[in-house]
Z-matrix of the N, CA and C atoms (Angstrom, degrees):
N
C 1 1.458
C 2 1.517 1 109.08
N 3 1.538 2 111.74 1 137.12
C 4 1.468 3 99.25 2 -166.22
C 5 1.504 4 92.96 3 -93.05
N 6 1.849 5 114.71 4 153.78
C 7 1.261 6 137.00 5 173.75
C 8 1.621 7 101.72 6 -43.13
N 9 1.069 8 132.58 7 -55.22
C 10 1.357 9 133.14 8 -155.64
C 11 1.874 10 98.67 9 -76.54
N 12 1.058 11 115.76 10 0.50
C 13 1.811 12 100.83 11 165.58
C 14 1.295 13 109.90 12 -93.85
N 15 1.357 14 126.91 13 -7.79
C 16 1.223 15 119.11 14 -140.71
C 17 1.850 16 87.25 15 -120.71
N 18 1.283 17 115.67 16 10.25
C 19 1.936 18 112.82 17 -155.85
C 20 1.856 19 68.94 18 -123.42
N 21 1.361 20 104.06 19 123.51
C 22 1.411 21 97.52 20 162.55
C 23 1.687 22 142.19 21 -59.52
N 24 1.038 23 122.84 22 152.02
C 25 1.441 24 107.52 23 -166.47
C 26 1.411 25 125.55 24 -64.77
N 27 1.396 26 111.41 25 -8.43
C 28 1.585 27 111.19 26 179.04
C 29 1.432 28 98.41 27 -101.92
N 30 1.247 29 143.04 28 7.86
C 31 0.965 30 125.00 29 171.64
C 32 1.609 31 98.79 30 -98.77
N 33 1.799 32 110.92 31 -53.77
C 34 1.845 33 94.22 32 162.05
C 35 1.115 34 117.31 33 -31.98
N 36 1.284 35 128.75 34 -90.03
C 37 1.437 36 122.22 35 177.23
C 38 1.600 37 112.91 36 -2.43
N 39 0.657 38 100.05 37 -94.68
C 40 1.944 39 124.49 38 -159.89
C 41 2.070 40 82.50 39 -48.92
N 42 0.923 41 169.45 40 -22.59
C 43 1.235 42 171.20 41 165.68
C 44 1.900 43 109.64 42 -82.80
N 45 1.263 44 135.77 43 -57.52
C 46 1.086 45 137.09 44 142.49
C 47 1.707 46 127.72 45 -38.58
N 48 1.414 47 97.58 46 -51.10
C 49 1.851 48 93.34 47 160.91
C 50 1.617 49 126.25 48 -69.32
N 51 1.680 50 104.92 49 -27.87
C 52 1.470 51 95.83 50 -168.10
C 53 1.339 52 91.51 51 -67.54
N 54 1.671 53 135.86 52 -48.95
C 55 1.139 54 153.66 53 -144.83
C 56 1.578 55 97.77 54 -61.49
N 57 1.433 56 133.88 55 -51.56
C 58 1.250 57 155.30 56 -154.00
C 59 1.950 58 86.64 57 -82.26
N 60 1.133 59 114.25 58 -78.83
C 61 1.559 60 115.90 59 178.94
C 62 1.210 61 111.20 60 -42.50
N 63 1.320 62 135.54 61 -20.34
C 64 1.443 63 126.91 62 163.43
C 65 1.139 64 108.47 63 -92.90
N 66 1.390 65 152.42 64 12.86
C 67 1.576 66 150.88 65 -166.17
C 68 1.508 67 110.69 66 -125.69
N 69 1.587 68 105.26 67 -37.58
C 70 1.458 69 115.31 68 175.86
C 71 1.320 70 121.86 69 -113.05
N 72 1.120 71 124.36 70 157.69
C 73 1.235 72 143.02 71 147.81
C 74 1.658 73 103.14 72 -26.12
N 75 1.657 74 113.56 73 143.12
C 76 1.058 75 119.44 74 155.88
C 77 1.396 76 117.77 75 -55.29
N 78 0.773 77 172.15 76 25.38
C 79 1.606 78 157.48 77 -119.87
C 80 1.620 79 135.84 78 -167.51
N 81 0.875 80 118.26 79 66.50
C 82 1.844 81 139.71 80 -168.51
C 83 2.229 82 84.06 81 -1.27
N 84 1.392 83 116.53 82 138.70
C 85 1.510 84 119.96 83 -178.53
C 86 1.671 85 94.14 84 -92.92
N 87 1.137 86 115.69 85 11.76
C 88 2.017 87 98.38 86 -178.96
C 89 1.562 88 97.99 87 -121.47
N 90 1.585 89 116.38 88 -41.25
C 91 1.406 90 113.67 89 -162.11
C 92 1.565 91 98.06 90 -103.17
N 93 0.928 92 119.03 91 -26.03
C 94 1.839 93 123.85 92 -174.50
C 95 1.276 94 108.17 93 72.83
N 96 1.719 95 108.10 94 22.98
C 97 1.442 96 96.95 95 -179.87
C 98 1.781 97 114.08 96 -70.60
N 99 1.032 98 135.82 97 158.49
C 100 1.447 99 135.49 98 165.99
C 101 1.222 100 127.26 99 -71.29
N 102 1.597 101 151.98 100 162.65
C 103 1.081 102 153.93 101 -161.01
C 104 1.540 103 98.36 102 -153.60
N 105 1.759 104 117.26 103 141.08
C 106 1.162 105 116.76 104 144.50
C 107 1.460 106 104.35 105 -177.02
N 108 1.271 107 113.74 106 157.08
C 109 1.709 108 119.38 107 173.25
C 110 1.367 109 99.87 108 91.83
N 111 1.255 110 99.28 109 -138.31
C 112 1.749 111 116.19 110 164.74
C 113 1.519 112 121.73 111 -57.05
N 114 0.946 113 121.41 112 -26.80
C 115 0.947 114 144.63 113 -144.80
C 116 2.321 115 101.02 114 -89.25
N 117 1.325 116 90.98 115 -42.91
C 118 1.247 117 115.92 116 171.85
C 119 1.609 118 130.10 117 -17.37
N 120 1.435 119 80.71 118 -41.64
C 121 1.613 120 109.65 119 -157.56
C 122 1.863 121 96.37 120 -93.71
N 123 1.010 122 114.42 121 -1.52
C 124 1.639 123 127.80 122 175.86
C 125 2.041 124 88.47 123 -83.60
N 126 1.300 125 122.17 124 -23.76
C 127 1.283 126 108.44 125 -133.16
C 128 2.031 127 74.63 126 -107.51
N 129 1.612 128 122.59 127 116.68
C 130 1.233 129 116.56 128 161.50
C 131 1.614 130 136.45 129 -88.34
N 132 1.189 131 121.92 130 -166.56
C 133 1.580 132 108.74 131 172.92
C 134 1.818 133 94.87 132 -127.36
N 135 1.344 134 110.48 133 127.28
C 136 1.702 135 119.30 134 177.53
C 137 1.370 136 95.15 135 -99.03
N 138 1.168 137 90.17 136 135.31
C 139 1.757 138 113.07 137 153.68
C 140 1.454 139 123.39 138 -83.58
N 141 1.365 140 113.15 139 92.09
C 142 2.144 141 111.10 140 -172.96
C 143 1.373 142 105.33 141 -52.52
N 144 1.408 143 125.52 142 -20.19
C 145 1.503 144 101.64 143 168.96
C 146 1.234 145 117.28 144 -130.32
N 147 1.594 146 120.06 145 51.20
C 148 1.159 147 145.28 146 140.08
C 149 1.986 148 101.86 147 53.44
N 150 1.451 149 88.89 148 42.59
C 151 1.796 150 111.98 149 163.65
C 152 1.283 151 111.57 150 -107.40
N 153 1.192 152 151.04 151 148.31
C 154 1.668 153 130.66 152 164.32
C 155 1.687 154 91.45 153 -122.58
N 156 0.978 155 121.17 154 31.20
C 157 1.252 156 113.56 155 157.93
C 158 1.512 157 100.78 156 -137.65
N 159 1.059 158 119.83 157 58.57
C 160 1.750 159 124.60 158 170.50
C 161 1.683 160 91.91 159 -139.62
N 162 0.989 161 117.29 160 83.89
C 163 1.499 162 129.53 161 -170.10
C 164 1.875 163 113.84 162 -105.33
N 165 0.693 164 116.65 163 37.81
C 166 1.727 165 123.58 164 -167.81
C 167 1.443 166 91.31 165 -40.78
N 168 2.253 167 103.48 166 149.46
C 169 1.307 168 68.40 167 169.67
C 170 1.920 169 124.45 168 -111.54
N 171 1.160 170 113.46 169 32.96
C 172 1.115 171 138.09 170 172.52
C 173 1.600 172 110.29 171 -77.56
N 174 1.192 173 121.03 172 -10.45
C 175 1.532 174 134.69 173 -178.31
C 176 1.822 175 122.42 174 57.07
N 177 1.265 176 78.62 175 15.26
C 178 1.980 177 95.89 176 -179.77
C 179 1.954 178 105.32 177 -47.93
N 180 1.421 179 118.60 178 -39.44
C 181 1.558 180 116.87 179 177.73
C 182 1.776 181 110.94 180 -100.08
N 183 1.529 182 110.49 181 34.95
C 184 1.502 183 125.34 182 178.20
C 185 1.978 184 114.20 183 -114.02
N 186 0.995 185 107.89 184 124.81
C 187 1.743 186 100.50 185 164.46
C 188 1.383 187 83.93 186 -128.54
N 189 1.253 188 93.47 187 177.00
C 190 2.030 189 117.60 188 163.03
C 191 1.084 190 94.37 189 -118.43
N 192 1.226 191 117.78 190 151.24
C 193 1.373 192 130.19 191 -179.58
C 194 1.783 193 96.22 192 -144.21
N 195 1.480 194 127.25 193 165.36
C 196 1.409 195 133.50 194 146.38
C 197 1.082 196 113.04 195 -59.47
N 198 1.465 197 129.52 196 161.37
C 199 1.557 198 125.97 197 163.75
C 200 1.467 199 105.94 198 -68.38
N 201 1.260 200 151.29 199 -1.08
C 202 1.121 201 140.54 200 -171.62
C 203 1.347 202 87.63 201 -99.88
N 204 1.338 203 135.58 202 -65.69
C 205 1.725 204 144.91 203 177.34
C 206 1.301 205 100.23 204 -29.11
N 207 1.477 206 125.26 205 -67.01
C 208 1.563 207 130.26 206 -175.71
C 209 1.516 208 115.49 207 -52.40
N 210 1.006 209 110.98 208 -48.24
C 211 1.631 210 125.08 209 154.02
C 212 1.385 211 112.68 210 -28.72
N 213 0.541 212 113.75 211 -96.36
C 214 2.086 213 147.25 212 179.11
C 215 2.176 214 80.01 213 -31.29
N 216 1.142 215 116.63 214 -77.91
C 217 1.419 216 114.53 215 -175.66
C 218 1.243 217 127.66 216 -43.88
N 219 1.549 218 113.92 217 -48.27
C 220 1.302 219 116.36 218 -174.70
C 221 1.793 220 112.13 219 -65.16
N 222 1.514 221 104.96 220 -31.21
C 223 1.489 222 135.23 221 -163.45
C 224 1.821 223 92.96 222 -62.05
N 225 1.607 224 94.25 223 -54.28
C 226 1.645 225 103.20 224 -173.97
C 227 1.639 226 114.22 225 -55.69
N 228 1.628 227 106.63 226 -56.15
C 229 1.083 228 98.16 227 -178.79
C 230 1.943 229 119.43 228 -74.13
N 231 1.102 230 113.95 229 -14.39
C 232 1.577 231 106.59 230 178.71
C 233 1.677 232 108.83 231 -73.13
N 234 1.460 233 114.37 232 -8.93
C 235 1.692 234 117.51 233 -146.62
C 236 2.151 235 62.20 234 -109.15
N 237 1.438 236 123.47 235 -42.36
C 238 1.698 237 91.94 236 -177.61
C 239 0.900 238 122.32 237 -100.41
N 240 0.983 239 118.99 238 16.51
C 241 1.402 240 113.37 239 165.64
C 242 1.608 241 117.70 240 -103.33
N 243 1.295 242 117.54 241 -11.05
C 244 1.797 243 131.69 242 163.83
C 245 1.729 244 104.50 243 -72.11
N 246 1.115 245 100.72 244 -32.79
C 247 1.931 246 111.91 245 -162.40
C 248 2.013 247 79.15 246 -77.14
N 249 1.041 248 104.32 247 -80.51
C 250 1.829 249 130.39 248 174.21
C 251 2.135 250 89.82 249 -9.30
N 252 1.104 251 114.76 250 -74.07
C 253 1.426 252 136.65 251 -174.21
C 254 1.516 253 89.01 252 -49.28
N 255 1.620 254 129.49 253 -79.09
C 256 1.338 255 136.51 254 -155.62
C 257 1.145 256 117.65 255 -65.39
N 258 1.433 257 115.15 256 -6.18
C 259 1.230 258 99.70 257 -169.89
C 260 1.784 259 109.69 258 -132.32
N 261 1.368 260 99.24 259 122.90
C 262 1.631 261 122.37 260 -169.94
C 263 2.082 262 90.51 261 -36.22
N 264 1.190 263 112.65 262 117.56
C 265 1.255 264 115.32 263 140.95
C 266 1.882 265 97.82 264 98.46
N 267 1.431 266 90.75 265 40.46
C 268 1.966 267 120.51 266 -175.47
C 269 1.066 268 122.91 267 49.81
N 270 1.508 269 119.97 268 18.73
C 271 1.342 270 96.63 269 -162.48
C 272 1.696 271 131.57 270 120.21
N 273 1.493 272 96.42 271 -24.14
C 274 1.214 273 102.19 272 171.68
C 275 1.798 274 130.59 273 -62.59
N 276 1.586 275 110.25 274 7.76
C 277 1.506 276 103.98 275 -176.32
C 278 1.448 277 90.61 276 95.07
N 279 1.427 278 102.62 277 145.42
C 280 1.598 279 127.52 278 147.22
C 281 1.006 280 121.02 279 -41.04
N 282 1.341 281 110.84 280 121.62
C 283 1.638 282 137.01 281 143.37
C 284 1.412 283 128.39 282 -23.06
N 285 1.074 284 118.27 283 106.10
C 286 1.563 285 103.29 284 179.15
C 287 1.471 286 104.76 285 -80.90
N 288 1.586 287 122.01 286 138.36
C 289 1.182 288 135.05 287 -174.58
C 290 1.125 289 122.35 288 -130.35
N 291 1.422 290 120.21 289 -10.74
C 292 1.162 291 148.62 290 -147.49
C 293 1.427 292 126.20 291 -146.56
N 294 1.281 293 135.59 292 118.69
C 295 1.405 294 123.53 293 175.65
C 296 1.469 295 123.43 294 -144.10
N 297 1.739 296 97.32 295 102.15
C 298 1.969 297 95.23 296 -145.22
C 299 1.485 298 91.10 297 -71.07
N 300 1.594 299 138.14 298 -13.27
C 301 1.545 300 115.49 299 -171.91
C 302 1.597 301 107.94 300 -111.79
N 303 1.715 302 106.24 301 25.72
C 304 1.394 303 85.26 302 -168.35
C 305 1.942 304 101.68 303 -90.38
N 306 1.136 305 118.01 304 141.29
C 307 1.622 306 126.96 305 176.30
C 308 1.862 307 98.23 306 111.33
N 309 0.876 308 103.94 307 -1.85
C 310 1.790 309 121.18 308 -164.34
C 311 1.840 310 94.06 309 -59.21
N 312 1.328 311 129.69 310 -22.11
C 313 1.637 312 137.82 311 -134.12
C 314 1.606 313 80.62 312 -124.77
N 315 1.305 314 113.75 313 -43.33
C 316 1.896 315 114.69 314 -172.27
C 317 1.255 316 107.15 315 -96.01
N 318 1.407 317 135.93 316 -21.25
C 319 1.449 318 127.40 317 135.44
C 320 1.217 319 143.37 318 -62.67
N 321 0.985 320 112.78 319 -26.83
C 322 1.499 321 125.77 320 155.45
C 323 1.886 322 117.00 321 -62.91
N 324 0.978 323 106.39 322 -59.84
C 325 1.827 324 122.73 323 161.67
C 326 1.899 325 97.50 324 -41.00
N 327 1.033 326 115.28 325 -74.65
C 328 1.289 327 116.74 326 -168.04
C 329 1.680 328 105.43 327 -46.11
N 330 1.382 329 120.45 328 -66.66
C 331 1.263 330 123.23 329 175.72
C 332 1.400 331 108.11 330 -48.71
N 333 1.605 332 143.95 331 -50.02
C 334 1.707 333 118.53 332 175.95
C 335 1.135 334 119.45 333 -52.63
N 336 1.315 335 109.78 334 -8.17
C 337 2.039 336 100.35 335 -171.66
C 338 1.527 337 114.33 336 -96.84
């Protein structure tokens, strides 16, 4: 059993974030807004591949983001990966089934003559 299931998650957290706040820039990675003071605590740490236990410690699977940025991300990926699920054939987009102009070129032909 690996050590890291067994360390509760707010204490990961709080060890992975301090780690990240010393590696980066204050600064949300989508909006470039700035962080400091109180204010700080607006400022989160994302996981790019949406593991929170893939913690390297070089911080290579870490951004900061704002809570509004983290928002907006998590939102994106839950909305594709539901679409990904719903839709016959993973995800790849709709099927064309339909083609309102196809014969449009041989009806047209027919009518000049």
């Amino acid at each position: 059993m690996s050590n890291k299931s067994s360390i509760p998650y707010s204490q990961r957290e709080q060890g992975y974030r301090e780690k990240a706040l010393k590696m980066y820039p204050w600064v949300c990675g989508r909006c470039a807004r700035e962080f400091s003071g109180k204010r700080l605590s607006e400022l989160t740490v994302h996981h790019k591949d949406h593991n929170h236990d893939n913690n390297p410690e070089d911080g290579s699977n870490w951004e900061l983001l704002c809570l509004f940025c983290h928002d907006n991300e998590h939102s994106r990926y839950t909305d594709n990966q539901y679409f990904a699920e719903a839709t016959p054939g993973g995800g790849q987009g709709p099927k064309e089934t339909f083609k309102g102009l196809a014969g449009l070129a041989d009806l047209l032909k027919s009518k000049q003559q």
